[in-house]
BAFI-3210 file (N, C-alpha, C; in Angstrom, 3 decimals, decimal comma, padded with zeros to 6 digits):
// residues 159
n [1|2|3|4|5|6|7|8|9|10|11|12|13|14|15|16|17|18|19|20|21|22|23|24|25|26|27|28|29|30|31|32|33|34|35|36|37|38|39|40|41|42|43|44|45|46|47|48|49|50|51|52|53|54|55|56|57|58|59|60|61|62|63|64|65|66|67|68|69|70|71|72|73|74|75|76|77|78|79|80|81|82|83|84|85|86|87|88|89|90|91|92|93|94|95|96|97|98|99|100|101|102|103|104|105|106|107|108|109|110|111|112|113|114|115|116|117|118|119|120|121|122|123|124|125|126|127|128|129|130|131|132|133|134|135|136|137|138|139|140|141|142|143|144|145|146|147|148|149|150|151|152|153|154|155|156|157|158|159]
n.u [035,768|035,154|037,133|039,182|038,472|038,883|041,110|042,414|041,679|042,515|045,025|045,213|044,630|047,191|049,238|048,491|048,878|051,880|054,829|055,131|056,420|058,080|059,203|060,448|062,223|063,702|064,841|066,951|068,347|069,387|070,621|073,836|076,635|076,553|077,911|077,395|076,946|076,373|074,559|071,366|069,315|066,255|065,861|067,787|070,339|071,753|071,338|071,056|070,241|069,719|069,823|068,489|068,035|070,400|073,366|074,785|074,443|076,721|078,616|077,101|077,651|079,281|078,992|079,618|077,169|075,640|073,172|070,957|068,716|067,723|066,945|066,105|067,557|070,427|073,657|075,016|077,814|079,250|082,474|084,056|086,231|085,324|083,200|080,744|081,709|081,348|079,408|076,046|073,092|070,190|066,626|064,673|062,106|060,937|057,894|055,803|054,650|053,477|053,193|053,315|055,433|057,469|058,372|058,823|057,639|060,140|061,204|063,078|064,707|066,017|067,699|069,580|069,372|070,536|069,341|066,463|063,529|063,566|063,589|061,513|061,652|060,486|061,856|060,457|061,011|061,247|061,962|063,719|065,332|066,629|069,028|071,462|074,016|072,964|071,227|068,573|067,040|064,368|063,348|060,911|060,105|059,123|059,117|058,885|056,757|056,173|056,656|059,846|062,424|064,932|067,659|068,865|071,914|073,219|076,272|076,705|079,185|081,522|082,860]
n.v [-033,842|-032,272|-031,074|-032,730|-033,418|-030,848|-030,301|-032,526|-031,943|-029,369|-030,237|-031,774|-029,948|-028,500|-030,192|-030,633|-028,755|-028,301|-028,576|-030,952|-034,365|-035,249|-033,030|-031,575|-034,305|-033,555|-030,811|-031,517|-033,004|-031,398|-029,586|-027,879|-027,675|-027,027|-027,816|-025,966|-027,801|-027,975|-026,199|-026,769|-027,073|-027,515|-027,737|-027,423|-025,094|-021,689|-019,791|-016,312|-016,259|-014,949|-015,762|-016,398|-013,330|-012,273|-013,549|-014,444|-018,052|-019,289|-018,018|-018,732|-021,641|-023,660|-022,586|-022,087|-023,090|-023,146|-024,039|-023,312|-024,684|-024,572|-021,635|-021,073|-019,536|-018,697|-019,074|-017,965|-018,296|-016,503|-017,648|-017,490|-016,035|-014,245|-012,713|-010,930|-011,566|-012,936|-013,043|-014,314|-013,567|-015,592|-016,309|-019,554|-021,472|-024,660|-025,883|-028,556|-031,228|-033,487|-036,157|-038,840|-038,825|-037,455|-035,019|-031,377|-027,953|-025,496|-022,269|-019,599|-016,537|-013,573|-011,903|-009,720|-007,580|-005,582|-003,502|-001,924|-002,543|-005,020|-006,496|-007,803|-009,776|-013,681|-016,711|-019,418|-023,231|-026,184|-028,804|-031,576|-033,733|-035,165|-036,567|-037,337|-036,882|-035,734|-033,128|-031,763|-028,938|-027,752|-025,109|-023,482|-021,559|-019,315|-019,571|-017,930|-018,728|-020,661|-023,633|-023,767|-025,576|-025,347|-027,245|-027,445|-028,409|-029,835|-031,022|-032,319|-031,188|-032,257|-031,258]
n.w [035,161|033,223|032,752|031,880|029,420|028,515|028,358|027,247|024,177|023,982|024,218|022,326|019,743|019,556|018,969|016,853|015,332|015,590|013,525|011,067|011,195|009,255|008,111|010,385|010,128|007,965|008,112|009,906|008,344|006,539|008,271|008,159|006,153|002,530|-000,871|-003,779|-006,365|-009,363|-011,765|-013,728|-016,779|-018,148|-020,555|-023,769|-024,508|-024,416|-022,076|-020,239|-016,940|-014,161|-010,858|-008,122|-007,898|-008,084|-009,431|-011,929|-013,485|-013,809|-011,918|-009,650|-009,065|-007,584|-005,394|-001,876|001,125|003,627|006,552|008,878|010,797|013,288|013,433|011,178|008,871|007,200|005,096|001,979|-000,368|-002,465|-004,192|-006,683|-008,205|-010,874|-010,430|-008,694|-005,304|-002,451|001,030|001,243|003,098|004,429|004,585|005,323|004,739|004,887|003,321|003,952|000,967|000,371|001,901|001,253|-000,723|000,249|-000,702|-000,995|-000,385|-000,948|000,467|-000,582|001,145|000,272|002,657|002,487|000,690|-002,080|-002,580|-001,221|-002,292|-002,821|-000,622|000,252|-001,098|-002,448|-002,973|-004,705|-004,542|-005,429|-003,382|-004,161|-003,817|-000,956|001,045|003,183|002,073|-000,784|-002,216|-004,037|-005,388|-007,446|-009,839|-011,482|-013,861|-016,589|-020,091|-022,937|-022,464|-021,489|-019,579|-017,536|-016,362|-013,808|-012,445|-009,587|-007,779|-005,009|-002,936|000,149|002,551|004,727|006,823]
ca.u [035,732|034,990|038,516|040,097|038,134|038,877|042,757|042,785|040,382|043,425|046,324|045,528|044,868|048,456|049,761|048,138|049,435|052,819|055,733|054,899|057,625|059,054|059,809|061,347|063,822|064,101|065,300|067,920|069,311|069,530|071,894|075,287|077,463|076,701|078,031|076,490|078,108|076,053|073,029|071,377|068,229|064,925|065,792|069,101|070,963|072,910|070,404|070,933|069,377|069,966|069,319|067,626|068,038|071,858|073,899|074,602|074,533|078,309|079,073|076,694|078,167|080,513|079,110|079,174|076,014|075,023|071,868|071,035|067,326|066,925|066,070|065,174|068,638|071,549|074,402|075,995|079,176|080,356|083,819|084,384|086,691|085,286|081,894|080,856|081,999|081,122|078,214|074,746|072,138|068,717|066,153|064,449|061,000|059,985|057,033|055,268|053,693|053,249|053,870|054,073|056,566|058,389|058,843|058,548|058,500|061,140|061,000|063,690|064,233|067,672|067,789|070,591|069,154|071,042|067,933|065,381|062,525|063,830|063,995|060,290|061,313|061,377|062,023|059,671|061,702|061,168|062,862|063,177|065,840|067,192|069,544|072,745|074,272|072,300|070,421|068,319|066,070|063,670|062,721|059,731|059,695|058,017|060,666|058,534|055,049|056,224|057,679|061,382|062,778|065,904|067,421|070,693|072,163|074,661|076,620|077,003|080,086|081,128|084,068]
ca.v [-034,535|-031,237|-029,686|-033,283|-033,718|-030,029|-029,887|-033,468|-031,396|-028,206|-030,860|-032,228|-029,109|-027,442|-031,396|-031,223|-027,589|-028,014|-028,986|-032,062|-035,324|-035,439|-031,459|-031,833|-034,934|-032,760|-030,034|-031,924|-033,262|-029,866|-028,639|-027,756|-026,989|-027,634|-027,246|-026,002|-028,583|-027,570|-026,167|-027,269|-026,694|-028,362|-026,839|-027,092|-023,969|-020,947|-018,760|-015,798|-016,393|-014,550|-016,807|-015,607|-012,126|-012,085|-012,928|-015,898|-019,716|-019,117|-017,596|-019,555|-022,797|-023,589|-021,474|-023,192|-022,914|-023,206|-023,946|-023,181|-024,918|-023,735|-020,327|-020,944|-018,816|-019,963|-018,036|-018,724|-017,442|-016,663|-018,148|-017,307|-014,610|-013,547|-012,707|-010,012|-012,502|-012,767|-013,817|-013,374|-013,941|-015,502|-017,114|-020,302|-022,273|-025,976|-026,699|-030,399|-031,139|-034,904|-036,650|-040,217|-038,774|-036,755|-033,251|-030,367|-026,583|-024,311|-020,609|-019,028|-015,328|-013,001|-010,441|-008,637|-007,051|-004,620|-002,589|-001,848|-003,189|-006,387|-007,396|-008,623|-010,882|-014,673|-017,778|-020,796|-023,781|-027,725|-029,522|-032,551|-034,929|-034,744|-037,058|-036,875|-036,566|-035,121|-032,400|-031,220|-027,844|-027,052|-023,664|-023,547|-020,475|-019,586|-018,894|-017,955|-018,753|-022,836|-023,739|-023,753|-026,029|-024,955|-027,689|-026,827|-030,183|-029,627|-032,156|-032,170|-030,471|-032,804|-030,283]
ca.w [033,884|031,757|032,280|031,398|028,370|027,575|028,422|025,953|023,465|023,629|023,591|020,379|018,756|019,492|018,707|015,188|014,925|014,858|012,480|010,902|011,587|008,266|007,937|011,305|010,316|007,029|009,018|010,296|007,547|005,783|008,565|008,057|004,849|001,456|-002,198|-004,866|-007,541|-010,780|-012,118|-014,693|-017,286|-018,796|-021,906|-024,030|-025,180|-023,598|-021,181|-019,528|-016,163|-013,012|-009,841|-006,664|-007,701|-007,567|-010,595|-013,351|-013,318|-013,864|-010,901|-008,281|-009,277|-006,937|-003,677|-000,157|001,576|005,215|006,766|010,301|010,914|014,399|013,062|009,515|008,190|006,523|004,375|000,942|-000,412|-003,700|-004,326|-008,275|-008,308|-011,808|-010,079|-007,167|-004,893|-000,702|001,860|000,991|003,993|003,455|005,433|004,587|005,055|004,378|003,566|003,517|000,701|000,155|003,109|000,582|-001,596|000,464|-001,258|-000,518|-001,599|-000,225|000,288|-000,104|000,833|000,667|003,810|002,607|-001,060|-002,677|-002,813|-000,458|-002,296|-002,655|000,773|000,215|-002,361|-002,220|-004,415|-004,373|-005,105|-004,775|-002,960|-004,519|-003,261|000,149|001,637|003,907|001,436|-001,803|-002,366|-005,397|-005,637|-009,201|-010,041|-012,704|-014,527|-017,500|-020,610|-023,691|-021,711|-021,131|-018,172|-017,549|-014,846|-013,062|-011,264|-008,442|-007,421|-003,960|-001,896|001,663|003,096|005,840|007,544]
c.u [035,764|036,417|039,676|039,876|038,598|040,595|043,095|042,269|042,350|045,094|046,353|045,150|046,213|049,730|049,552|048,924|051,196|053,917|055,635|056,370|058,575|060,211|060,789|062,566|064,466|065,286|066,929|068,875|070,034|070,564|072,980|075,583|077,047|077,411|077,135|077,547|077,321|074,642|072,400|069,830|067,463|065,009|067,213|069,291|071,792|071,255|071,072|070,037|070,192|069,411|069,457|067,696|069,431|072,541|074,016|074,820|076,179|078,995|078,198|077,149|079,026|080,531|078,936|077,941|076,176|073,991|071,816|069,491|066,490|065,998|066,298|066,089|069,316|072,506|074,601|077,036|079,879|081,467|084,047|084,134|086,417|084,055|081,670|080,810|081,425|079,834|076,816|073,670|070,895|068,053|065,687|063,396|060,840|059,243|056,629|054,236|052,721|054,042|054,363|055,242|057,945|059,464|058,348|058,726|058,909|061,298|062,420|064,028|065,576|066,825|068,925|070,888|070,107|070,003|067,327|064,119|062,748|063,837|062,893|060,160|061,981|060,999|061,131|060,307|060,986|062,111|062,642|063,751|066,501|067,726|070,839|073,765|074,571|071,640|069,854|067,283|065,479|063,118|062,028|059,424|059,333|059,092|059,584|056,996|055,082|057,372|058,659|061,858|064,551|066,353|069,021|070,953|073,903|074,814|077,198|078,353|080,567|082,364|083,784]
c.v [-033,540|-030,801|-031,135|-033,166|-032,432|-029,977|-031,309|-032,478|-030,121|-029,434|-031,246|-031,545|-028,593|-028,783|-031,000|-029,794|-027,440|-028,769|-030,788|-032,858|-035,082|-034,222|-031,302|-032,654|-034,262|-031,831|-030,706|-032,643|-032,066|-029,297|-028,936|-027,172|-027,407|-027,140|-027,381|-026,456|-027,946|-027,202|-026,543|-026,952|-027,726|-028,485|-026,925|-026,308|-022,967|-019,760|-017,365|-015,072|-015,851|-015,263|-015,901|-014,131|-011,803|-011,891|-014,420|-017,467|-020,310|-018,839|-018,371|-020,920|-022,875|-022,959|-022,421|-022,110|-023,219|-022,993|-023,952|-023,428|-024,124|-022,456|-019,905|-019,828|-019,428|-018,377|-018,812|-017,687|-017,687|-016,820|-017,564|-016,171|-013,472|-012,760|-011,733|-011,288|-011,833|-013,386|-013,284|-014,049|-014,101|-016,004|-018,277|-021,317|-023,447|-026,157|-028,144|-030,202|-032,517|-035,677|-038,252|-040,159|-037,973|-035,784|-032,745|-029,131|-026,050|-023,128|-020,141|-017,487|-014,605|-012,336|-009,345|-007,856|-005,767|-003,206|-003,228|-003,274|-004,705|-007,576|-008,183|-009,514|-011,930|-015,800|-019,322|-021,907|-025,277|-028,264|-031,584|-033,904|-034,335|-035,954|-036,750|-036,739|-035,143|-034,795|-031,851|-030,251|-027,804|-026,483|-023,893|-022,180|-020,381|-019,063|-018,911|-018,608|-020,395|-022,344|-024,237|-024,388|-025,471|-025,803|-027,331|-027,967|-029,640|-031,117|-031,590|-032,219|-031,406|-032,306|-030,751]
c.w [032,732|031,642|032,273|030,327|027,319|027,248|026,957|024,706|022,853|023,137|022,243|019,426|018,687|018,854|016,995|014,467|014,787|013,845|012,393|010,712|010,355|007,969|009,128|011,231|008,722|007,526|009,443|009,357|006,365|006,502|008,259|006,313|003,935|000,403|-003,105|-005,874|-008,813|-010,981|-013,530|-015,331|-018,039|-020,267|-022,611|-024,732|-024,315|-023,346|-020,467|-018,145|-014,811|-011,601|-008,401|-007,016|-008,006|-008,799|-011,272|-012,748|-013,050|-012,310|-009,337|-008,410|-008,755|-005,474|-002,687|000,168|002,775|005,382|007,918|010,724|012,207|014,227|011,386|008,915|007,474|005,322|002,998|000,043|-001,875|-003,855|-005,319|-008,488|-009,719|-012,033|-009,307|-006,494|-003,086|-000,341|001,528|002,290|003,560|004,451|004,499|005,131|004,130|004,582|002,999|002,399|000,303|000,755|002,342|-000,330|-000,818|000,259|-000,837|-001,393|-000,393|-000,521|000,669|-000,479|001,274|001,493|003,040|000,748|-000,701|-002,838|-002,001|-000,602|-002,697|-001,857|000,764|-000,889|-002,394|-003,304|-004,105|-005,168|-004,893|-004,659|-003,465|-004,687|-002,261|001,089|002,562|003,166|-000,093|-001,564|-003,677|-005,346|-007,242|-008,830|-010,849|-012,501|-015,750|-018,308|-021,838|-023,239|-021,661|-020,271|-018,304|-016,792|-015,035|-011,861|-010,566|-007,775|-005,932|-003,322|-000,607|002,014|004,290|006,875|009,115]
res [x|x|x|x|x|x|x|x|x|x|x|x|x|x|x|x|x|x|x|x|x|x|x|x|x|x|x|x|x|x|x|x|x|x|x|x|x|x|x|x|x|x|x|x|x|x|x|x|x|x|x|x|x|x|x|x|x|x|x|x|x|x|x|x|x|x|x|x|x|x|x|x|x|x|x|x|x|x|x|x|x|x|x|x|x|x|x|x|x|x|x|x|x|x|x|x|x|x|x|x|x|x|x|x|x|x|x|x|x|x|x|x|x|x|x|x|x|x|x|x|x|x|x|x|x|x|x|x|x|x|x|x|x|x|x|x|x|x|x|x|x|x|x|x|x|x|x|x|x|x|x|x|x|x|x|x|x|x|x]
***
């Protein structure tokens, strides 16, 4: 009786431990291709804002994306030949944060910096519509000590 009560006792700790349902059918709707159709701001005027590290609002507008959930990677690829253009590698974590609303924040982190010390640097985003379709990320940064939203709006790739 002790080593049922304990083996139930271990099952439903490693049960409660992992990836909660929603992040999982998240997950799955996240894979495959997307576009990044437009980005857009909280704020109206002309910014100069560099996104993930990389380069202008100008030039990520327009990149295909890929997401590969199995192992939390994914690429995206500058198109706009007036840009440093090519593949940039990143990884990428969802977490749950309101299982009734169904957002989340998303980490995302380049692998393939231009610099060293960069490699330890990642972007906390929300995720904050996610269908088979549509997708919407906001950044909140601080622009003059008030917060800035940053939102990136893609559609699903269906190749």
């Amino acid at each position: 009786m002790k080593k049922l009560t304990l083996l139930l006792v271990l099952a439903t700790i490693v049960l409660s431990c992992g990836t909660p349902k929603t992040v999982r059918e998240s997950k799955k709707v996240i894979k495959g291709y997307w576009n990044l159709d437009n980005i857009t701001y909280s704020e109206e005027g002309n910014f100069l804002i560099t996104i993930f590290g990389d380069t202008s609002k100008e030039c990520f507008e327009g990149t295909s994306w890929r997401f590969i959930p199995n192992n939390n990677t994914g690429i995206y690829t500058v198109n706009n030949t007036d840009c440093p253009t090519g593949d940039r590698n990143f990884i990428f974590i969802i977490q749950e944060v309101d299982q009734s609303t169904g957002l989340y924040d998303f980490l995302l982190k380049p692998t393939n910096a231009k610099n060293k010390s960069d490699t330890n640097r990642g972007f906390r985003l929300h995720l904050v519509k996610l269908t088979d379709s549509k997708m919407r990320w906001e950044q909140t940064v601080s622009l003059e000590g008030k917060p800035f939203t940053i939102g990136m709006n893609f559609s699903k790739n269906n190749e």
